[in-house]
C-alpha angles and dihedrals in degrees: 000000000000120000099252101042097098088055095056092047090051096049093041095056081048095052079046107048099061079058099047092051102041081055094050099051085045093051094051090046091057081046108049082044090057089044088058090051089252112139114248125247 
C-alpha cells in the first residue's frame, strides 16, 4: 500500500457521499411518489 493511498480513499468517499446522499433522497422521493400513486418522473 502506497503512502497516499489512504488519503485518496479518504477524499474520494468525501467527493462521493454528498452524491450518495443527493441519489438517495431522490430515489425516496420517486418512491414515496409512486407509493402515493403519483407517476414518476
Amino acid at each position: 500500500m502506497t503512502r497516499g493511498a489512504e488519503g485518496e480513499g479518504a477524499l474520494a468517499g468525501a467527493a462521493a457521499a454528498p452524491r450518495l446522499a443527493a441519489g438517495g433522497a431522490l430515489y425516496y422521493a420517486s418512491y414515496r411518489g409512486e407509493m402515493a400513486g403519483e407517476p414518476s418522473r
